[in-house]
C-alpha positions in Angstrom: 1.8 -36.4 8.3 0.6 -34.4 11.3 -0.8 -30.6 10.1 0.6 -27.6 10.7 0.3 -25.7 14.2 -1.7 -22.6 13.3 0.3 -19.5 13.3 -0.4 -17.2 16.8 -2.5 -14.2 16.8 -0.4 -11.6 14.6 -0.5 -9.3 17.8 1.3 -12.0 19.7 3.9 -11.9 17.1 4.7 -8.5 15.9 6.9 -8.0 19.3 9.4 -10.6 18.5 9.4 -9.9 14.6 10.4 -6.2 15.2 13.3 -7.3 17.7 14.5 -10.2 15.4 14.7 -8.0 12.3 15.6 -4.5 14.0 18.7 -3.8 12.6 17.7 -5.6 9.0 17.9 -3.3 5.8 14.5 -3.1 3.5 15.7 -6.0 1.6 16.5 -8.3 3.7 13.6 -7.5 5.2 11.5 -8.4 2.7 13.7 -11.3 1.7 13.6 -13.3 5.4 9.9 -12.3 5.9 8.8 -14.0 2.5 10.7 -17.4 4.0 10.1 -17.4 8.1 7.5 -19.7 8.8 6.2 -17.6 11.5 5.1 -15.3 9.3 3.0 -17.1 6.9 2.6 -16.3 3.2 2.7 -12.5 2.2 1.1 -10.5 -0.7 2.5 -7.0 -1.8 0.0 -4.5 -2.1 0.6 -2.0 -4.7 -0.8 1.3 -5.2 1.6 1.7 -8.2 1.5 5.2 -7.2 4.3 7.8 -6.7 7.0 5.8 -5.0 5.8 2.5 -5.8 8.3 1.0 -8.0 10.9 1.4 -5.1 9.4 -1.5 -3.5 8.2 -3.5 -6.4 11.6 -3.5 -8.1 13.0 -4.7 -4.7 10.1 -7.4 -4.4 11.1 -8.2 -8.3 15.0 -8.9 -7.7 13.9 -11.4 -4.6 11.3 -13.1 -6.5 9.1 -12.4 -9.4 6.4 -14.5 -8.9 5.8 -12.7 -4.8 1.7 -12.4 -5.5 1.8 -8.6 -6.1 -2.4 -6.9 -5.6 -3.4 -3.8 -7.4 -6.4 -2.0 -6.6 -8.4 -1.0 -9.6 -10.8 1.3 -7.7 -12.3 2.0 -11.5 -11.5 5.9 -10.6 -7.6 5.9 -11.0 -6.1 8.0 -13.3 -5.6 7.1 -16.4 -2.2 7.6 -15.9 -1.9 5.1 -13.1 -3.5 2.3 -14.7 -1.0 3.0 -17.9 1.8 3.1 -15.4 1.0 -0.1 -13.5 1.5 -2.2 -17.3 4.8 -0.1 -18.0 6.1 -1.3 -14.6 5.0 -4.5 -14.3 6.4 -5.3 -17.8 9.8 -3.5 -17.5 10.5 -5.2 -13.8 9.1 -9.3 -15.1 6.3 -9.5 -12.3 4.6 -12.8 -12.9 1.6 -12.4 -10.4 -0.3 -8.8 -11.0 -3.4 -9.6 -9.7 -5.3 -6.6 -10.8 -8.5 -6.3 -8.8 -12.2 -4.5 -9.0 -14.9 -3.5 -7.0 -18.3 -5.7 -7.0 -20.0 -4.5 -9.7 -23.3 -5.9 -7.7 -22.5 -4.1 -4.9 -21.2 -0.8 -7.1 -24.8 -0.7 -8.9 -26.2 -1.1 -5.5 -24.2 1.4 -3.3 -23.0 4.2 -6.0 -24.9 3.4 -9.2 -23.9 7.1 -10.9 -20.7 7.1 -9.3 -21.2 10.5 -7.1 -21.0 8.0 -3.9 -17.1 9.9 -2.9 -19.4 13.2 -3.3 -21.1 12.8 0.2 -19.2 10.1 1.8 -15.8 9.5 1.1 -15.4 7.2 4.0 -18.5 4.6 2.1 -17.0 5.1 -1.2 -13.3 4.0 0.0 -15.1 1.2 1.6 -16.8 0.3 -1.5 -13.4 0.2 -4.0 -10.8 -0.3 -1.7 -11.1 -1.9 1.9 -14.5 -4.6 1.0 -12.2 -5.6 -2.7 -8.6 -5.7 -0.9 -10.3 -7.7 2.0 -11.6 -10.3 -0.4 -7.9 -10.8 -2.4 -6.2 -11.4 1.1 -8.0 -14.7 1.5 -5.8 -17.0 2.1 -2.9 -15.0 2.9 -1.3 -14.2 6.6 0.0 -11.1 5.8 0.8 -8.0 3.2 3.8 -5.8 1.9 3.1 -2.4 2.3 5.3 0.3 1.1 4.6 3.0 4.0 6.8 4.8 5.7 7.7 7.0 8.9 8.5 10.0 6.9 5.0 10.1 5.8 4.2 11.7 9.0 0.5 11.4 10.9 -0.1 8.2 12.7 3.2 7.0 10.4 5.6 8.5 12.1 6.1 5.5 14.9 6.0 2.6 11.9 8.0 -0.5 13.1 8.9 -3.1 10.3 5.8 -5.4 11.7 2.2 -4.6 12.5 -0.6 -6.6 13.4 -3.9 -5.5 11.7 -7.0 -7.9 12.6 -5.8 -11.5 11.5 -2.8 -10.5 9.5 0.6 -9.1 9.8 1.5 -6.1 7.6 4.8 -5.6 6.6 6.7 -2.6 6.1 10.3 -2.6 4.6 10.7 1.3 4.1 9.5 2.5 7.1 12.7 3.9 8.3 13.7 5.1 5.1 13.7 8.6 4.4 12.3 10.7 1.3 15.8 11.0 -0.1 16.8 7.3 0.2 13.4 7.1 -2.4 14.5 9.0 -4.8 18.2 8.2 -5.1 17.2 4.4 -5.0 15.1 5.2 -7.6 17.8 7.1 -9.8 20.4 4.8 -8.7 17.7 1.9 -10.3 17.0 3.6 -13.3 13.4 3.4 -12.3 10.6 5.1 -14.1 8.8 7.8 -12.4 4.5 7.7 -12.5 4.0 10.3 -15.2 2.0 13.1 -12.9 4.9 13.2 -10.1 6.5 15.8 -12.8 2.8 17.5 -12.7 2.9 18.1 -9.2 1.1 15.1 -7.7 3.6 13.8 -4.9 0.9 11.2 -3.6 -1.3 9.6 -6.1 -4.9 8.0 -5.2 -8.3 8.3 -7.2 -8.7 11.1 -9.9 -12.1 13.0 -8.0 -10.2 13.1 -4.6 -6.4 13.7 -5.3 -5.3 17.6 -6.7 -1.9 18.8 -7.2 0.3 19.4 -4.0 1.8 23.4 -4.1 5.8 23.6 -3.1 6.2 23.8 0.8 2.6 21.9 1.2 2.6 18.3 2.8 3.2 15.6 0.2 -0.5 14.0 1.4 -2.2 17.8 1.0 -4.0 16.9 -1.9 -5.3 13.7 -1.0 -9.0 14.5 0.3 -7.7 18.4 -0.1 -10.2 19.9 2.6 -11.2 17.3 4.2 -10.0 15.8 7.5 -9.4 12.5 5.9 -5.9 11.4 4.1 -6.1 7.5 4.5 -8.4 5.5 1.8 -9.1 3.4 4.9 -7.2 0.0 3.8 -4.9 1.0 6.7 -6.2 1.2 10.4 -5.4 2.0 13.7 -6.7 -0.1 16.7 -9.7 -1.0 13.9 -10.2 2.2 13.0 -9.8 4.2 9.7 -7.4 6.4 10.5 -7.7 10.4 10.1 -4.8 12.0 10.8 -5.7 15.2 9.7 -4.8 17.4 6.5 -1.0 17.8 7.3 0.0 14.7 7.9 
C-alpha cells in the first residue's frame, strides 16, 4: 500500500477551507472538519472557562471520544478545575487529556511560583504555550472556541487559520454573545460557577479579577497590563497584545 501524500502547508490550505465551508453553521463545521482528509486529525482545546461548554457539548453530540486538551496551568481556580470534572462527566467525554507544566522545567524557571509577578509573558510560556505545544504532537490541527465578538485582533476570525504547522479551527467565530448564552439555556448547560461572581473571561487565579458592568469582557484578564492573550494564540508568530480593551 503506497503511504499517504503529506498534507500541504496549513497556509496553503486555509484559503480554500474558508470558501468551502463559508456558509456552514458551527456544527457542521466542526462535524465535516473532524472527517475531511485535507484537514488531518483535530484536538479541541478547552479552557473549560466561561463559555466553554458551548463548544464541548457541540464536540460531545458529534463524537465523544474527539481528543479534548485541558490546560492545567497548576494556577487555575479552584473553581475551574471542579468545573472541568462536572462538565466532562454530565456531557460523556471519553478523551480529557488533562495536562501540566514540566515540573523540571517549573523548579527551574519559577521554583516559588512569583515567575507571572515580573514576566507574564515567561510564565504563560512556562504553563501554557511549551505544555500545549507538547500535547499537539501528532495532531494537524486544534478546535478553538474563539470568536469575532471577542474583539482585538478577533474581530476578522474566519472558520480556518493556519498557525505554524497546524490548522486551528474556529466554529464560533461568527457567533455572537447572545447566540452563547441562549445556546447555553436552550442546552440546559451549566454555567462555570464565578460567571455569576463577575468573572466574564476566566484564566489563572493571580492574573484574572472581576470585570465591572460596561467594562470589556477581557478587562480583567492581565487587568493593567497591555497583555490579554496567554500567548497559545499568535499572530504572524507573535503573541498577540491587543491591548486592555479588546
Amino acid at each position: 500500500m503506497p503511504l499517504e501524500a503529506p498534507l500541504p502547508a496549513p497556509a496553503e490550505r486555509v484559503e480554500t477551507l474558508n470558501a468551502r465551508y463559508k456558509h456552514h453553521s458551527a456544527t457542521s463545521v466542526i462535524e465535516r472538519a473532524l472527517t475531511d482528509s485535507t484537514i488531518g486529525a483535530l484536538a479541541m482545546v478547552s479552557s473549560f472557562g466561561a463559555e466553554s461548554v458551548v463548544l464541548l457539548h457541540m464536540v460531545a453530540r458529534i463524537d465523544r471520544s474527539v481528543p479534548v486538551i485541558f490546560l492545567d496551568t497548576q494556577m487555575l481556580f479552584q473553581e475551574t478545575l471542579d468545573y472541568q470534572v462536572e462538565v466532562s462527566q454530565k456531557l460523556g467525554l471519553t478523551d480529557v487529556r488533562v495536562i501540566h507544566p514540566d515540573a523540571n522545567e517549573l523548579f527551574k524557571r519559577d521554583p516559588d511560583n512569583i515567575l507571572h509577578l515580573a514576566d507574564t509573558d515567561a510564565c504563560c510560556e512556562l504553563r501554557k504555550v511549551e505544555p500545549l505545544e507538547n500535547a499537539l504532537q501528532g495532531f494537524d490541527g486544534w478546535i478553538t472556541g474563539r470568536k469575532r465578538f471577542q474583539g482585538g485582533k478577533r474581530v476578522d476570525l474566519q472558520f480556518f487559520e493556519a498557525e505554524d504547522e497546524r490548522l486551528k479551527v474556529n466554529p464560533l467565530a461568527h457567533w455572537a454573545s447572545e447566540d452563547v448564552r441562549d445556546y447555553m439555556i436552550n442546552n440546559r448547560l451549566p454555567r462555570h460557577p464565578l460567571v455569576g461572581r463577575g468573572f466574564p473571561s476566566i484564566g489563572c487565579a493571580p492574573c484574572t479579577s472581576p470585570v465591572k458592568p460596561g467594562e470589556d469582557p477581557r478587562a480583567g484578564r492581565w487587568r493593567g497590563a497591555e497583555k490579554t492573550e496567554c500567548g497559545i494564540h499568535f499572530v504572524d508568530g507573535k503573541i498577540q497584545r491587543i491591548g486592555a480593551s479588546a
